[in-house]
ZAMARGU-4260 file (C-alpha; in steps of 0.2 Angstrom, whole numbers, plus 5000, padded with zeros to 4 digits):
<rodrens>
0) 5020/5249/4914 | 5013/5253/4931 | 5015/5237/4943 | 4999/5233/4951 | 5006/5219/4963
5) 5025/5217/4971 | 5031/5205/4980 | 5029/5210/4999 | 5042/5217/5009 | 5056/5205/5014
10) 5050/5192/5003 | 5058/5185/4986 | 5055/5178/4970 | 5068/5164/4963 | 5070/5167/4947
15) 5074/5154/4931 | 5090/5159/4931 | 5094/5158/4951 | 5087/5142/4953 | 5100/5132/4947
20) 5111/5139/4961 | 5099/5135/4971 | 5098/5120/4965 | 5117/5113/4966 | 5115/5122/4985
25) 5101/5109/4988 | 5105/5095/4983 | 5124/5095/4991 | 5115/5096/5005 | 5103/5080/5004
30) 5117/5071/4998 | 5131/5077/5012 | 5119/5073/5025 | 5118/5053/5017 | 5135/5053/5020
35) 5133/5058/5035 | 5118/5044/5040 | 5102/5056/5039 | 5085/5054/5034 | 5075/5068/5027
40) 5061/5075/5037 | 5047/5089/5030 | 5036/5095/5040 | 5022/5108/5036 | 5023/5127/5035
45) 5010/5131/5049 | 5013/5124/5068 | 5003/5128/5083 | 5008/5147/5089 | 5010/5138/5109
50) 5024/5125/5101 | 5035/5140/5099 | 5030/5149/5114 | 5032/5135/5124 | 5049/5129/5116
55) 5059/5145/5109 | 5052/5155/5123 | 5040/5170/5125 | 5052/5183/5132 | 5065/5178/5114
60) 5063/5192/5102 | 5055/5178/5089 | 5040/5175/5099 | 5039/5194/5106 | 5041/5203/5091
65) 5044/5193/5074 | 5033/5177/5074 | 5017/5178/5062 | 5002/5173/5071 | 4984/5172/5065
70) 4967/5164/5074 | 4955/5153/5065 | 4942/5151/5079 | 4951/5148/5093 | 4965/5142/5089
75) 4979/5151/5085 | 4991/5147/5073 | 5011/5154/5070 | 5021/5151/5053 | 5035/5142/5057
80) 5050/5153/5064 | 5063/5141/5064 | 5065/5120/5061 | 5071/5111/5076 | 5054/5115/5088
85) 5042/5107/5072 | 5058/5093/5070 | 5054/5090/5088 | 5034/5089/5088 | 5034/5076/5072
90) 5047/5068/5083 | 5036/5062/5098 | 5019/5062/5086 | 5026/5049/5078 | 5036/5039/5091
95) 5053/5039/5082 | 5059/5038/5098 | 5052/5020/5101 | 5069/5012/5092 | 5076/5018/5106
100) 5092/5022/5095 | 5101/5038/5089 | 5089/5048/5077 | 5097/5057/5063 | 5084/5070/5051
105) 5086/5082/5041 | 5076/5096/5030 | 5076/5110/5019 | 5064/5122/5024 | 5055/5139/5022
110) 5054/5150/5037 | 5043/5166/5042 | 5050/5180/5055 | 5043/5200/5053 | 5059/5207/5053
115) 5066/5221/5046 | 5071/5216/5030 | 5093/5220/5025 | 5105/5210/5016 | 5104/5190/5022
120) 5087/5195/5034 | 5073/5193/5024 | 5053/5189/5032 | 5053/5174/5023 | 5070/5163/5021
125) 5075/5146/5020 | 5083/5133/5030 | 5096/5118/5029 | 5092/5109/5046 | 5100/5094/5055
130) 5093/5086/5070 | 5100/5072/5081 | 5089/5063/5094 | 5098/5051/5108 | 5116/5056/5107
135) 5123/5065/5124 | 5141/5060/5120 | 5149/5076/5116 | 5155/5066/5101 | 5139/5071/5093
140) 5142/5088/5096 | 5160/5084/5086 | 5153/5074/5072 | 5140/5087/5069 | 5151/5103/5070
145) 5164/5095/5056 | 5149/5090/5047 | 5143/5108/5046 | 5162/5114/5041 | 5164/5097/5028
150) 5147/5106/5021 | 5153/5122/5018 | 5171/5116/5010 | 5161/5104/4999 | 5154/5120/4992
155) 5172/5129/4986 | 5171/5140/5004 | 5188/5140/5010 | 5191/5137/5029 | 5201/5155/5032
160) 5183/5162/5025 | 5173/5154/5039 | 5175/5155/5057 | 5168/5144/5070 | 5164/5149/5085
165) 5159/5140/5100 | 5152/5138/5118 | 5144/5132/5131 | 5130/5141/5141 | 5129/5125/5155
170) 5111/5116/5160 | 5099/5120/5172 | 5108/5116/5187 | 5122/5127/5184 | 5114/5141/5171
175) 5103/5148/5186 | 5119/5153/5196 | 5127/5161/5180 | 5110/5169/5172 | 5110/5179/5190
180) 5129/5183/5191 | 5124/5193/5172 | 5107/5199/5178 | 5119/5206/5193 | 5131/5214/5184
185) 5117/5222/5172 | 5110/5231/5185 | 5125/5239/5188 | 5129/5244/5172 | 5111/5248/5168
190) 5114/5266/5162 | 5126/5257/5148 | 5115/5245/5142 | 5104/5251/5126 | 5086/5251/5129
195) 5084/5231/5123 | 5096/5226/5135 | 5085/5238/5150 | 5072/5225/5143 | 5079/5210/5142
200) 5088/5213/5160 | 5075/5207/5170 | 5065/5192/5159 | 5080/5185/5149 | 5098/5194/5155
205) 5108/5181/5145 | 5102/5188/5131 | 5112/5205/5134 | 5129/5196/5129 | 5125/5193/5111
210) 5120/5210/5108 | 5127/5221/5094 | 5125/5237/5102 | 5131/5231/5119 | 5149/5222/5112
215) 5160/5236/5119 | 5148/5237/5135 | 5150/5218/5138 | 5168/5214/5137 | 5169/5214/5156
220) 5153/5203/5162 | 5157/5190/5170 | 5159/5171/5158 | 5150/5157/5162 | 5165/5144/5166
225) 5167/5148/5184 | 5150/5143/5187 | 5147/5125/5176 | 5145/5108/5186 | 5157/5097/5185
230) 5148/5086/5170 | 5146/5102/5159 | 5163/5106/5160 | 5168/5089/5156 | 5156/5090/5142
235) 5165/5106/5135 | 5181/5101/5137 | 5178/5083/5128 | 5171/5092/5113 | 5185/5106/5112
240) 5198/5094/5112 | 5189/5079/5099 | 5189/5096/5087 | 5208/5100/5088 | 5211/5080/5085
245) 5198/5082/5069 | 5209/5097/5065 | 5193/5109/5065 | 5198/5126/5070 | 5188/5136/5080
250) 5188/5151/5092 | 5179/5149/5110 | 5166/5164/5111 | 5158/5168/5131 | 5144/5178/5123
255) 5138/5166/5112 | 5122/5162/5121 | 5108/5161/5106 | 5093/5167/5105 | 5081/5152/5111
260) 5077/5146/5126 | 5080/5127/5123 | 5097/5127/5123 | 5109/5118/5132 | 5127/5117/5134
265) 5136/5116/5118 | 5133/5133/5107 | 5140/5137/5091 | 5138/5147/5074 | 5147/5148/5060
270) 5153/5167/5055 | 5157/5173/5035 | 5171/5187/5032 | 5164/5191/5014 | 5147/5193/5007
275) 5135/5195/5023 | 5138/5213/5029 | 5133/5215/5048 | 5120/5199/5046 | 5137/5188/5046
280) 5131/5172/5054 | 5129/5160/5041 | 5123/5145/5054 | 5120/5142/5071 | 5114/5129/5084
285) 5118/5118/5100 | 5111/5106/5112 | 5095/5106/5119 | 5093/5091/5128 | 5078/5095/5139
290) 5067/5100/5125 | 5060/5082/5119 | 5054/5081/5137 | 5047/5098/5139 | 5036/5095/5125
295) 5029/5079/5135 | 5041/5066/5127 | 5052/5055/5137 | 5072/5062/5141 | 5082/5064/5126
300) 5098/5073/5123 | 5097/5080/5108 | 5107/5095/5098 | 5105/5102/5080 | 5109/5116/5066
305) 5103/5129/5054 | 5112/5136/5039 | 5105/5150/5030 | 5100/5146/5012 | 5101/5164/5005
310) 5116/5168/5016 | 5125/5153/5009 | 5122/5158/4992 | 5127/5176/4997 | 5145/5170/5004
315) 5145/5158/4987 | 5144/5173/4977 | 5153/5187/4987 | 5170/5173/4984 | 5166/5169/4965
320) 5166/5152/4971 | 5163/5140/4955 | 5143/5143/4953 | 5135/5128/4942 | 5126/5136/4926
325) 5110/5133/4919 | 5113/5119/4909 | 5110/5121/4893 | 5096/5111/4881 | 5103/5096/4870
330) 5091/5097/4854 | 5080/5112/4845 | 5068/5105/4835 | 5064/5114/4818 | 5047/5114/4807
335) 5052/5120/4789 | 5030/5120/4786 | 5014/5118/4794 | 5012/5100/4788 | 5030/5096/4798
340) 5024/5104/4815 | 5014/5088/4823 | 5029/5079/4819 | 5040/5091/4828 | 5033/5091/4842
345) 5030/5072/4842 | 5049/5070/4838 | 5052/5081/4853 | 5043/5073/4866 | 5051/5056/4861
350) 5067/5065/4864 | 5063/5070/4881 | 5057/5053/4882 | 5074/5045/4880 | 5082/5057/4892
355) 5087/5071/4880 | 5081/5089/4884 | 5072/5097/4870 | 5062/5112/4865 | 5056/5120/4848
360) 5043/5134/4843 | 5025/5133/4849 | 5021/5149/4841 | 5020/5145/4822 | 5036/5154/4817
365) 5046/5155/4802 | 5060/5143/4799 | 5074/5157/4801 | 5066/5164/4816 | 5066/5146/4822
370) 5083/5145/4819 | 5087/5161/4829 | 5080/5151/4843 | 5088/5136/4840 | 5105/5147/4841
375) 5100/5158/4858 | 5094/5143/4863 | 5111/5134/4868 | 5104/5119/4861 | 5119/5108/4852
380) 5109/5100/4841 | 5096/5107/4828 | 5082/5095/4822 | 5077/5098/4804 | 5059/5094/4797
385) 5054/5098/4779 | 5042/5088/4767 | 5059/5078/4761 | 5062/5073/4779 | 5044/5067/4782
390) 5043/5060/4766 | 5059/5051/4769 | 5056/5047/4788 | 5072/5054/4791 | 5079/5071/4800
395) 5093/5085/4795 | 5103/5085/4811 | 5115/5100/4811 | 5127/5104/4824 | 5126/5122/4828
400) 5143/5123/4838 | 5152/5115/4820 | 5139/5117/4808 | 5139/5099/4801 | 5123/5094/4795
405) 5121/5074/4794 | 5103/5065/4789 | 5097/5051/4801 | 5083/5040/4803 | 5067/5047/4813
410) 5068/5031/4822 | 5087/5030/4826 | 5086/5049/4830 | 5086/5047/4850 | 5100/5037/4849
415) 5109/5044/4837 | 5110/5062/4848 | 5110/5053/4865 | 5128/5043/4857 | 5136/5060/4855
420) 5131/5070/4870
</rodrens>
């Protein structure tokens, strides 16, 4: 058969049978971030394009060359990127900053960059995102950074599989100095640099030093610590030392710069040895204190991570880390007749009812071919109906894992299964 319609490129279906993977993923997550003192946040899908722009930066490769932007009218709308600049906006639109005390959130959420699609890049991907508003103690940046490495070990990802890296690209009193010192350096080195680097020299030079292409090239441009203030220092030195008490390894990395314009100090992602190919980031993120303000709200510190979904799932698989399977159904309900199927399917929703999960034929099938189904099913149980039964007002209930077959009451059945589940 000829397919008429495909998913499009870079885009993916979840299947039955991934689900449940993602499932376990997910909900580790909501409830790791409870422990942690978070509230769930969702917000929608499609975000003025100028919130991006303005807050990842127009020179960033996002906004230049992956962001989806349509116009109805005149405005012009983006799908959402990335989660912290939307996090932000519903933020100040709803005043949560008007308890005037720390702010923890947290999503799960879809996210849209036009990409070339490879292994853990895909057009549309997915997000676990936290966010704290109010915190400029750099032991923030420590509880989030265990928090993140606590998430990953929750999920069977042992600690020598996972490398955290970390640094700090100053503020806007001392970046300035240090953004010129690389922007220097990359002129003289011009005819090394690839031709994104040439680009990037000018509008955004920090942005050479987490280049791919450019790793060799880079190994001698200058680091940022001879240039930090006196506070960012501080800052970085607090936080480096609160992990080695916490016990969190980590490895200091001068390149690590991301690739938006709203950070500040503190930087970090979380790198995979397995599973992930060259797209080995698994997570990334950092302060950006000056953001909240720049988008018209009064000054907060604030810093934040996201962890690939799909990339998690990669790593989860590329270790044969214990994978939850779908679970199985507890009851198959069996018609021996016509007369008996309005009672199966009555006797199956009161199963379900009572917390039981339960199926049987819709299609008007034999008894042996509902029994196949019953076996390919998983199901433990197998709920016999025949005229004796409906006569009787009792069910055959056999055990297809023993093959013991015991008669109960139609009105004690629910209990009867949910006694030996």
């Amino acid at each position: 058969m000829e397919l008429k319609y495909r998913a499009l490129e870079g885009m993916n279906d979840v299947l039955p049978e991934q689900s449940t993977l993602w499932h376990s993923v997910e909900s580790r997550w909501r409830e790791h971030c409870r422990r942690y003192g978070y509230g769930e946040i969702r917000t929608p899908i499609l975000e003025t394009a100028e919130l991006f722009e303005r807050t990842v930066g127009e020179t960033s490769d996002i906004v230049s060359k992956e962001m989806y932007v349509f116009q109805r009218g005149e405005e012009r709308y983006a799908l959402k990127p990335e989660g912290t600049a939307p996090v932000v906006r519903a933020y100040l639109e709803h005043g949560l900053y008007a308890a005037g005390s720390v702010q923890k959130l947290y999503y799960i959420t879809p996210f849209f960059r036009g990409e070339r699609p490879q292994k853990g890049r895909y057009r549309q991907a997915h997000q676990f995102g936290a966010e704290i508003f109010g915190a400029a103690h750099p032991l923030a940046d420590a509880e989030l950074l265990y928090m993140v490495m606590d998430f990953f070990q929750s999920l069977g990802v042992p600690a020598d599989a996972l490398e955290l890296r970390v640094n700090t690209i100053g503020c806007p009193e001392c970046r300035p100095a240090y953004r010129e010192a690389v922007r220097n350096w990359g002129r003289d080195n011009y005819a090394r640099l690839c031709k994104n680097c040439q680009a990037r020299l000018e509008r955004n030079p920090l942005r050479i030093l987490d280049c791919k292409e450019c790793v060799e090239i880079t190994t001698d441009a200058p680091t940022i610590d001879p240039y930090l203030c006196d506070t960012c220092r501080t800052h970085f030195e607090s936080l480096q030392s609160l992990l080695k008490t916490l016990e969190v390894p980590y490895v200091r990395s001068h390149r690590l710069v991301r690739g938006l314009d709203y950070y500040t100090r503190t930087t970090f992602e979380v790198v995979a040895e397995h599973g992930l190919g060259s797209q080995n980031a698994l997570c990334g993120g950092g302060r950006y204190d000056g953001l909240v303000e720049e988008l018209g709200g009064p000054p907060t510190p604030a810093l934040g991570v996201g962890i690939g979904v799909e990339r998690t799932l990669l790593v989860l698989q590329a270790l044969k880390a214990p994978l939850p399977q779908p679970a199985p159904i507890d009851a198959f309900v069996v018609a021996f007749g016509d007369a008996a199927r309005p009672v199966a399917l009555q006797t199956a929703i009161q199963l379900r009812h009572a917390g039981i999960a339960t199926d049987l034929d819709l299609e008007g099938r034999s008894p042996k071919a509902q029994m196949r189904l019953a076996n390919r099913s998983g199901a433990r149980y197998a709920i016999l109906l025949g005229d004796s039964e409906l006569q009787q007002g009792t069910a055959s209930v056999k055990n297809l894992q023993t093959h013991e077959q015991t008669t109960v009451c139609q009105t004690e059945l629910a209990e009867w299964i949910k006694s030996r589940l």
